[in-house]
C-alpha positions as CSV (number, residue, x, y, z in Angstrom):
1,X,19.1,-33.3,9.1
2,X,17.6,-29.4,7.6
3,X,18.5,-27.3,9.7
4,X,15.1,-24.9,10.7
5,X,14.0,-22.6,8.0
6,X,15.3,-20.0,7.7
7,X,14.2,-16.6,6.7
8,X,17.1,-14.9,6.1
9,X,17.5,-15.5,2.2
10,X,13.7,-15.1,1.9
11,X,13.8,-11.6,3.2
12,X,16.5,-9.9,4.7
13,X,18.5,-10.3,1.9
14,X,15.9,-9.6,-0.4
15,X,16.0,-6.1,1.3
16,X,19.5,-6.2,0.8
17,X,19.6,-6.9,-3.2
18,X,16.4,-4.0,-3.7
19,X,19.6,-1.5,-4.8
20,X,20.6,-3.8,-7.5
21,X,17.4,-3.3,-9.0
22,X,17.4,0.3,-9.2
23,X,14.1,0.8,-6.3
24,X,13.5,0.0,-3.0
25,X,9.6,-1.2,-3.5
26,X,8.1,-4.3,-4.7
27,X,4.7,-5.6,-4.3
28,X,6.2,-9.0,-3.4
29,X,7.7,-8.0,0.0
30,X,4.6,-8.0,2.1
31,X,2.8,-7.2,4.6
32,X,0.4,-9.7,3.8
33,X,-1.8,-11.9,6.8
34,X,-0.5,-15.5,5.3
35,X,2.7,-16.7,7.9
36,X,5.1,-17.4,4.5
37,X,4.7,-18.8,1.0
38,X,7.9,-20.5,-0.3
39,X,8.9,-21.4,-3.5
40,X,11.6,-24.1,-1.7
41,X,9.5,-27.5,-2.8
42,X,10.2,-31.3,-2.4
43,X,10.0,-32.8,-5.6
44,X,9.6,-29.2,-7.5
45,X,10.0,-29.6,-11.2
46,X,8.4,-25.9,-12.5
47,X,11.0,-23.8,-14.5
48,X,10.4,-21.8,-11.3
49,X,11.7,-23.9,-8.6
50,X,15.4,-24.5,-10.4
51,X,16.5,-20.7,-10.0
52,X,15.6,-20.7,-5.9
53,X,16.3,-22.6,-2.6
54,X,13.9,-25.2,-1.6
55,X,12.1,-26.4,1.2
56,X,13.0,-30.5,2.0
57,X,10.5,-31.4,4.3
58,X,11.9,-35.2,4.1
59,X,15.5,-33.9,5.4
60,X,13.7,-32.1,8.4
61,X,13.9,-33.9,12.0
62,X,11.5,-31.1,13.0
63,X,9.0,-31.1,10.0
64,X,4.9,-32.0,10.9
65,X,2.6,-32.5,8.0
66,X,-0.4,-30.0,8.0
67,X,-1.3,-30.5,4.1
68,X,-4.8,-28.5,3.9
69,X,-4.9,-26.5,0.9
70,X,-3.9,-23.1,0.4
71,X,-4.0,-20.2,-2.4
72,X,-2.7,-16.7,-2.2
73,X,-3.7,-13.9,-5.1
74,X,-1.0,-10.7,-4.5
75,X,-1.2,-7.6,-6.1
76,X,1.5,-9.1,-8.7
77,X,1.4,-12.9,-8.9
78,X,-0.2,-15.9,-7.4
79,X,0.6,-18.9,-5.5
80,X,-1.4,-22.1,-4.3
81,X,-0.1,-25.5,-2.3
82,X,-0.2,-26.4,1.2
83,X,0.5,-26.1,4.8
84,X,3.4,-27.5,6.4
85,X,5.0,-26.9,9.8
86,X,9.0,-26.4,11.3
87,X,11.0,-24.4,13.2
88,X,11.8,-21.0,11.9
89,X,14.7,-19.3,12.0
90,X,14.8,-15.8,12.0
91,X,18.8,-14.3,12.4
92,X,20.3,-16.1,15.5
93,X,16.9,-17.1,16.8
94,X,14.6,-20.2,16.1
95,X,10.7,-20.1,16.7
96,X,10.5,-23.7,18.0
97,X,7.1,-25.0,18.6
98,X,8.2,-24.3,22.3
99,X,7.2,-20.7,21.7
100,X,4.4,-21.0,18.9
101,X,2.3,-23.8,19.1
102,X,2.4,-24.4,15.2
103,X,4.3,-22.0,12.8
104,X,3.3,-22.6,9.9
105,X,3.9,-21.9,6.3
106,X,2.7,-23.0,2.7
107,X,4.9,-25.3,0.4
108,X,3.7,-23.3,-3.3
109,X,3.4,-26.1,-5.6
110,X,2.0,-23.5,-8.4
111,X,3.4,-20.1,-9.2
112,X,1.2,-19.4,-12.9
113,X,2.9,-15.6,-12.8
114,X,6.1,-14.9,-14.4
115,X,6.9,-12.4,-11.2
116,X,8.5,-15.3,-9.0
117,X,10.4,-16.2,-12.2
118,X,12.3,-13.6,-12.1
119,X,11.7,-12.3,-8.5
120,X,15.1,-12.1,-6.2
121,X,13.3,-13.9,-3.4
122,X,12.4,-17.7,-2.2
123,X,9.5,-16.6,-0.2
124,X,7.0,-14.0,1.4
125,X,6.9,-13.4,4.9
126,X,3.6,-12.3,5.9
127,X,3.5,-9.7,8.6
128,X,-0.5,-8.7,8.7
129,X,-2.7,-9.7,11.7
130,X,-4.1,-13.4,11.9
131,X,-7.3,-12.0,11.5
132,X,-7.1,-12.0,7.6
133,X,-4.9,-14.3,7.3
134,X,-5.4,-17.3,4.7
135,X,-6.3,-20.7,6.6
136,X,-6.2,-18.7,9.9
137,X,-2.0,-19.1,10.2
138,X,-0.5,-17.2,12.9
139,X,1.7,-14.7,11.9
140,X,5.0,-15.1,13.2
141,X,4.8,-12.6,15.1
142,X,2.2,-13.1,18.0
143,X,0.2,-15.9,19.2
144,X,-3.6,-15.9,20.1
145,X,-3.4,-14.4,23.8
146,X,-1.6,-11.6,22.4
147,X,1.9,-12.8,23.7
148,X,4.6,-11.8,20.7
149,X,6.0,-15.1,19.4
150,X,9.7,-14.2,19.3
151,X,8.9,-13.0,22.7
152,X,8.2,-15.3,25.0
153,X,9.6,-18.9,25.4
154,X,9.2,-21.1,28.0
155,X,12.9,-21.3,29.0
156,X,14.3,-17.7,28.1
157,X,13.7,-14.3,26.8
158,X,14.2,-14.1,23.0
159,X,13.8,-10.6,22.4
160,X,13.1,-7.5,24.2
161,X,9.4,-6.0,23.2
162,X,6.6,-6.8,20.9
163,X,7.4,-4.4,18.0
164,X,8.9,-5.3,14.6
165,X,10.8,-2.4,12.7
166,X,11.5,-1.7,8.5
167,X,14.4,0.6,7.5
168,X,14.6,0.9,3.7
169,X,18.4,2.6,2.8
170,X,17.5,5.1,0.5
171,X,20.9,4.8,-0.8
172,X,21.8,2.8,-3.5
173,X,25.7,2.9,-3.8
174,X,25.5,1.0,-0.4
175,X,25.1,-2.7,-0.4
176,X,22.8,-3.2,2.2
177,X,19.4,-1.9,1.3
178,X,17.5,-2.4,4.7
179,X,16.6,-4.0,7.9
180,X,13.9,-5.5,9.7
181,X,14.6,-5.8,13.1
182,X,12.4,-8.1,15.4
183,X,12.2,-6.8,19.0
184,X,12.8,-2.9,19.0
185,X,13.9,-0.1,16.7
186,X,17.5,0.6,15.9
187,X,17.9,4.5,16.9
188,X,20.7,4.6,14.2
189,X,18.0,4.2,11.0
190,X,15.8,6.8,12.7
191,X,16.2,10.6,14.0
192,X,13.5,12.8,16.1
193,X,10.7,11.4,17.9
194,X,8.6,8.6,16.5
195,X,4.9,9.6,15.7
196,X,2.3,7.1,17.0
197,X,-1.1,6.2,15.9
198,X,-3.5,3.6,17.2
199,X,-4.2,0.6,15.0
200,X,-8.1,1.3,13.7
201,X,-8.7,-2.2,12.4
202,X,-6.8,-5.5,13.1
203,X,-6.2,-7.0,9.4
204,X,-3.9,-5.0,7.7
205,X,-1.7,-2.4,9.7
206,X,-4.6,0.0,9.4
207,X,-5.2,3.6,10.9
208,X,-6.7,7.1,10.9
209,X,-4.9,9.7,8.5
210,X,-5.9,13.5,8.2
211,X,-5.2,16.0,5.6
212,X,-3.6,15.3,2.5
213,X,-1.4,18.1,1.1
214,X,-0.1,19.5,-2.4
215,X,2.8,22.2,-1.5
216,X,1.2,22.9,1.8
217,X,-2.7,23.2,0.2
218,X,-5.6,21.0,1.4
219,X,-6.6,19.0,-1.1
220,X,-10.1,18.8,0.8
221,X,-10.8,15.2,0.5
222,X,-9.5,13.7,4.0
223,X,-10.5,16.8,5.5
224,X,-12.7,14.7,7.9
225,X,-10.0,11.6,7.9
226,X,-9.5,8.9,5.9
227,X,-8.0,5.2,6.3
228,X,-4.9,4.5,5.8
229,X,-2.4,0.8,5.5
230,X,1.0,0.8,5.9
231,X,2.2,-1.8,4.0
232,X,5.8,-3.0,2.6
233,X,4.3,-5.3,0.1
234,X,3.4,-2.1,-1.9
235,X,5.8,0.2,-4.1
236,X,3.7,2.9,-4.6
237,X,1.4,5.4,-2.6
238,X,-2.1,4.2,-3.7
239,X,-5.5,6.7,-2.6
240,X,-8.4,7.8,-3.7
241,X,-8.7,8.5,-7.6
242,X,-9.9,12.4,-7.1
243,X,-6.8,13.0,-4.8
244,X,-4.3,11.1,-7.1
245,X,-5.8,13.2,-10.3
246,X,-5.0,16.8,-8.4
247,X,-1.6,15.3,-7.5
248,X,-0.8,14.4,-11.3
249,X,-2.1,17.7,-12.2
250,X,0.4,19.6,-9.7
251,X,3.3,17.2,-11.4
252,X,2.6,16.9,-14.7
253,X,2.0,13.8,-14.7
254,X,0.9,11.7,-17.7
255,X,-3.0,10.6,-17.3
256,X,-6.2,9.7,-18.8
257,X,-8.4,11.3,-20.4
258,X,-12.5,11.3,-19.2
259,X,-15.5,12.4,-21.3
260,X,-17.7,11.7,-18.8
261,X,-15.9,13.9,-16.5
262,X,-15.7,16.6,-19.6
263,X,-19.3,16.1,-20.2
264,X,-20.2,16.5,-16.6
265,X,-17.5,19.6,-16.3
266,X,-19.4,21.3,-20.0
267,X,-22.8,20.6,-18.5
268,X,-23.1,21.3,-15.2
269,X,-19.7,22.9,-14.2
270,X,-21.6,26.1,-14.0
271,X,-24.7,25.4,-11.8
272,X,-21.9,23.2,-9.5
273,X,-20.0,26.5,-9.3
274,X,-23.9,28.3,-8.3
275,X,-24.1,25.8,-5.8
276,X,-21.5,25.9,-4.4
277,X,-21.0,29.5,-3.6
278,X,-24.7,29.2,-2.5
279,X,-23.3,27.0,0.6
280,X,-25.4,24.1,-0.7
281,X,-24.7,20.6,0.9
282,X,-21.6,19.4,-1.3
283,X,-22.7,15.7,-1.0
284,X,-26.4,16.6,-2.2
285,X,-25.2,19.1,-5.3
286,X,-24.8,16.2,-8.1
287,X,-28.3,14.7,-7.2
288,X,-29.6,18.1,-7.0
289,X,-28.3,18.9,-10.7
290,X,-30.0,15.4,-11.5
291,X,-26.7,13.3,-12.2
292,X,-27.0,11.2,-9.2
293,X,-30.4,9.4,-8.2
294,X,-30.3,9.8,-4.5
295,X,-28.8,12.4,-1.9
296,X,-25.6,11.5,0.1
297,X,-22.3,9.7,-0.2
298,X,-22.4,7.8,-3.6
299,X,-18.6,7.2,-3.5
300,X,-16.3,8.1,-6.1
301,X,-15.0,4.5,-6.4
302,X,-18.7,2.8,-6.9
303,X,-18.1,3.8,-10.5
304,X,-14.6,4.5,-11.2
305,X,-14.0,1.9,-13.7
306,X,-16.9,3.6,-16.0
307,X,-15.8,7.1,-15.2
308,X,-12.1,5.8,-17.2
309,X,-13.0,2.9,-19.2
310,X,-16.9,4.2,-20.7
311,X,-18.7,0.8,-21.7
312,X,-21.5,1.5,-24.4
313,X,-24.6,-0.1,-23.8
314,X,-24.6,-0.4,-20.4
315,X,-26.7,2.4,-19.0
316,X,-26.5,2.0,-15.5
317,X,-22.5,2.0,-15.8
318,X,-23.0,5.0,-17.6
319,X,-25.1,6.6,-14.6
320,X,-22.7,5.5,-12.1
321,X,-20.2,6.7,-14.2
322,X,-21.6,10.0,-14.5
323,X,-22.4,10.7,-10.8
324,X,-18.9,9.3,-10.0
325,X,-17.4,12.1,-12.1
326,X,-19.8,14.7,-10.8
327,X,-18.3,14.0,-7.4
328,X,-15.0,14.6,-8.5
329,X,-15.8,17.6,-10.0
330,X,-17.6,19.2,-6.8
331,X,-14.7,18.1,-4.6
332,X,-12.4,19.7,-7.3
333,X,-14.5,22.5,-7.2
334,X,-15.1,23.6,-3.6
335,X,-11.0,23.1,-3.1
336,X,-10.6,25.8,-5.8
337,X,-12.8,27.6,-4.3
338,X,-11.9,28.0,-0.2
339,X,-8.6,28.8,-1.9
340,X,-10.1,31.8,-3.6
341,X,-9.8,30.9,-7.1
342,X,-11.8,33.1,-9.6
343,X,-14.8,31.4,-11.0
344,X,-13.0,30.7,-15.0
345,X,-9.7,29.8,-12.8
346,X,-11.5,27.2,-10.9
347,X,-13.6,26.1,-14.5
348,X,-10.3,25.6,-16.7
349,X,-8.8,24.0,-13.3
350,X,-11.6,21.0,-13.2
351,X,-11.2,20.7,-17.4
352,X,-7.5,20.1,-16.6
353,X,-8.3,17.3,-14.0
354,X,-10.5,15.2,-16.1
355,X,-7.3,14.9,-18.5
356,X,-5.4,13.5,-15.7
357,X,-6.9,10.8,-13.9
358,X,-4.3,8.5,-13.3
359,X,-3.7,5.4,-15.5
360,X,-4.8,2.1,-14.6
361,X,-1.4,0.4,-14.8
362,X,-0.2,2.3,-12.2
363,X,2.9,4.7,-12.5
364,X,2.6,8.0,-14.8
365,X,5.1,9.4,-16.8
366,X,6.4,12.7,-15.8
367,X,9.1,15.2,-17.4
368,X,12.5,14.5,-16.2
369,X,13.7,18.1,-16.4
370,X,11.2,19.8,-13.9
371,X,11.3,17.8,-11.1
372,X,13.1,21.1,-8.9
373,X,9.9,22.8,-9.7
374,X,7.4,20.3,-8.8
375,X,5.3,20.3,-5.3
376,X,6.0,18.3,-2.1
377,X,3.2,15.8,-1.5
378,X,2.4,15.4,2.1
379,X,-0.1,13.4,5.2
380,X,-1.3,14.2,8.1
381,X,-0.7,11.4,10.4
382,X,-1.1,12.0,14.3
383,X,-1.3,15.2,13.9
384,X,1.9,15.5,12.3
385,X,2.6,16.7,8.5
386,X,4.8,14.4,6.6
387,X,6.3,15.4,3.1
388,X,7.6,13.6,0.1
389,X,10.2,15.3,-2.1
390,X,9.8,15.0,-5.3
391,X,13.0,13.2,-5.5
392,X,11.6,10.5,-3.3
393,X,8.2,10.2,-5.1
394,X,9.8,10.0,-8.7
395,X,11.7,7.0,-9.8
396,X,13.9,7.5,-12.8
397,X,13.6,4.5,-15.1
398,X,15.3,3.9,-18.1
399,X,14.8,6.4,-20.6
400,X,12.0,8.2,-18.1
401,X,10.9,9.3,-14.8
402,X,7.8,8.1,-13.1
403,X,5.4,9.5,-10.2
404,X,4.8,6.8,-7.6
405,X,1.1,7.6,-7.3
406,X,-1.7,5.2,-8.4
407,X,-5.4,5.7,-7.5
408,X,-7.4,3.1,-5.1
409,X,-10.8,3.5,-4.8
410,X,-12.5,1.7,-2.0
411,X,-16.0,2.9,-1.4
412,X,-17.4,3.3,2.6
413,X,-17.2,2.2,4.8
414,X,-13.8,0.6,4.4
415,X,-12.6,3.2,2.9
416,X,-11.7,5.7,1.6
417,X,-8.0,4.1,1.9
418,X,-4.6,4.8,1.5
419,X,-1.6,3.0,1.2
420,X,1.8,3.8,2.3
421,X,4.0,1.6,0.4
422,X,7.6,1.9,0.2
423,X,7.8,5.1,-1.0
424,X,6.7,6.5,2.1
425,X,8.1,3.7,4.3
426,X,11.2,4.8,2.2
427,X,11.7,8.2,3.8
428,X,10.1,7.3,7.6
429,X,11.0,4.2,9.3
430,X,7.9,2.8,10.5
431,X,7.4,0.8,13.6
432,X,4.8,-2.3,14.5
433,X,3.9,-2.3,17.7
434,X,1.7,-5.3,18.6
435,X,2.0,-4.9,22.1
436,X,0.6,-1.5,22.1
437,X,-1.2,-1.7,18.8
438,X,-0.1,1.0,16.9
439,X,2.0,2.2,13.8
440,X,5.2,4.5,14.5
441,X,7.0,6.9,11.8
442,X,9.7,9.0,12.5
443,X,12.6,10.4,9.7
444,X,14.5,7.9,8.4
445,X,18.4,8.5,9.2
């Protein structure tokens, strides 16, 4: 008889093989709604299936057939097959269907991406809200009148509170590389007081963020909040493309170039600058210089892709691409401005952005040898400021460093978003509380 499944090799000590790997992210450890996809299959014969543990449902006393369909696209990789349901075992305890009425989980029959080849891992364990969740599984975590399902059994206690933990050891000459602990916090990972903030949005662990900081300086684009995820399926810190492109300035940070942003800057970087000092309406000025077609909130992100990739022929993505860039530009330009910047200072300051929006791919390149002279990077969260050191938003690899920083544009009014990925989680442990629903960060110890 299989004994229940167990989660430990799927994640725990996935956490705890992160240092052999030279980083302490990946976009497979996640945060994701779906309850677990495995890579452990009856009958597997994919290249895949022969360098992981398996799932046996035929050598499981405890095993009932679901077998709907199922289909998963991460941020790296894909998966399909279909639910099953067991027990789970999670450490010491096992999620019986005494506690959950059906925990269940998808058998991957397909893996088409390379990254579960080569991926240290035999699973995903999904820790988002049911809400979002693919098929509607439960998360292991709660159940649908909002008891937690480690929590409460029928017969005993199982753990202490609804709240799940991460610690990510920052230290990679030590062999364990983190925890998640089910039930509580552990008080040795953390030191201080552990900030709070309400959950905004069941789905993803979502909620308000203020201020974004370069070396202590607004950057002016959450000054009246912005959302924000906290999510270990992500490595990197992912926001809005006009934020990103002032933070890869301020590094030095390898980018890409924009001529619709230089055009915009060329033609209209003057009467912007007019504007502005004017007191016009920021959201109004790029329709009022004609570049947009209507007054308000266009969103930066409705035409990203056409401000960094331009597609000939295609005159509305050119428009969109235009205004997109315009907006840029004005938030850019009133930053410079409140901070007193002379008028040629805040000109060449927008020319140097529009070389620098962030690349597509994901991580820039940045020079090794003046990371003690580059800025911390910080967010408001709860009224709280939290930094990054440049040491802990860099990742040397191989012959080069690289800034953690991607941009994310995600137009209103879900967004705009950030995401806290491990780089932050890195440096604060962060608490789930579903009991409470909130997100907790305090200094990781």
């Amino acid at each position: 008889m299989q004994e229940p499944l167990e989660l430990f090799f799927s994640f725990t000590l996935f956490l705890s093989l992160l240092h052999q790997t030279g980083q302490y992210g990946s976009k497979n450890i996640s945060c994701c709604p779906v309850s677990l996809s495995t890579a452990r299959i009856c009958g597997c014969l994919r290249v895949r299936c022969f360098f992981h543990s398996k799932y046996k449902s035929s050598q499981s006393s405890t095993y009932k057939k679901n077998g709907n369909s199922a289909a998963i696209q991460y941020g790296s990789g894909a998966i399909s097959g279909f639910f099953s349901q067991d027990n789970v075992k999670v450490g010491d305890l096992v999620v019986t269907d005494q506690v959950l009425m059906c925990w269940e989980f998808i058998e991957a029959t397909r893996e088409p991406s390379v990254t579960f080849l080569v991926a240290m891992f035999d699973g995903i364990l999904g820790l988002g809200f049911q809400e979002i969740s693919v098929g509607k599984a439960v998360p292991v975590w709660y159940v649908d009148d909002a008891l937690f399902a480690l929590f409460l059994s029928s017969t005993m206690w199982l753990i202490k509170e609804p709240v799940f933990s991460f610690w990510l050891n920052r230290n990679t000459k030590e062999e364990q590389g983190g925890e998640i602990v089910f039930g509580g916090v552990d008080p040795n990972h953390f030191k201080g007081e552990i900030t709070y903030v309400p959950v905004t949005q069941k789905g993803f662990w979502q909620f308000d963020m203020g201020d974004v900081l370069i070396d202590g300086k607004t950057t002016g684009y959450c000054k009246s909040g912005c959302f924000a995820i906290a999510d270990s399926g992500t490595s990197l810190v992912a926001g809005p493309t006009t934020v990103i492109t002032m933070i890869s300035q301020a590094i030095g940070a390898s980018g890409v170039a924009s001529q619709q942003c230089k055009a915009v800057i060329q033609q209209y970087g003057q009467t912007i600058m007019d504007l502005l000092l004017a007191e016009a309406h920021s959201k109004k000025i790029c329709s009022q210089v004609g570049v947009c077609t209507f007054d308000g909130t266009h969103g930066v992100s409705m035409g990203i892709d056409s401000v960094v990739y331009e597609k000939p022929g295609r005159s509305a993505g050119l428009q969109d691409g235009m205004c997109s860039a315009c907006e840029m530009a004005v938030i850019w330009m009133e930053n410079q401005l409140k901070q007193s910047q002379t008028q040629d200072r805040i000109l060449n300051y927008a020319n140097e952005l529009r070389e620098r929006l962030p690349s597509p791919l994901g991580e820039s390149a940045v020079d090794c040898g003046k990371l003690s002279s580059m800025p911390r990077v910080s967010f408001t969260i709860g009224g709280k400021v939290f930094d990054l050191s440049p040491d802990e938003y860099i990742l040397e690899v191989g012959e080069g460093d690289k800034a953690q920083f991607t941009g994310l544009d995600i137009p209103p009014p879900r967004g705009p978003l950030w995401i806290l990925g491990d780089v932050f989680t890195g440096r604060y442990h962060t608490v789930f509380d579903y009991g409470k629903l909130r997100v907790g960060f305090a200094e990781a110890a």
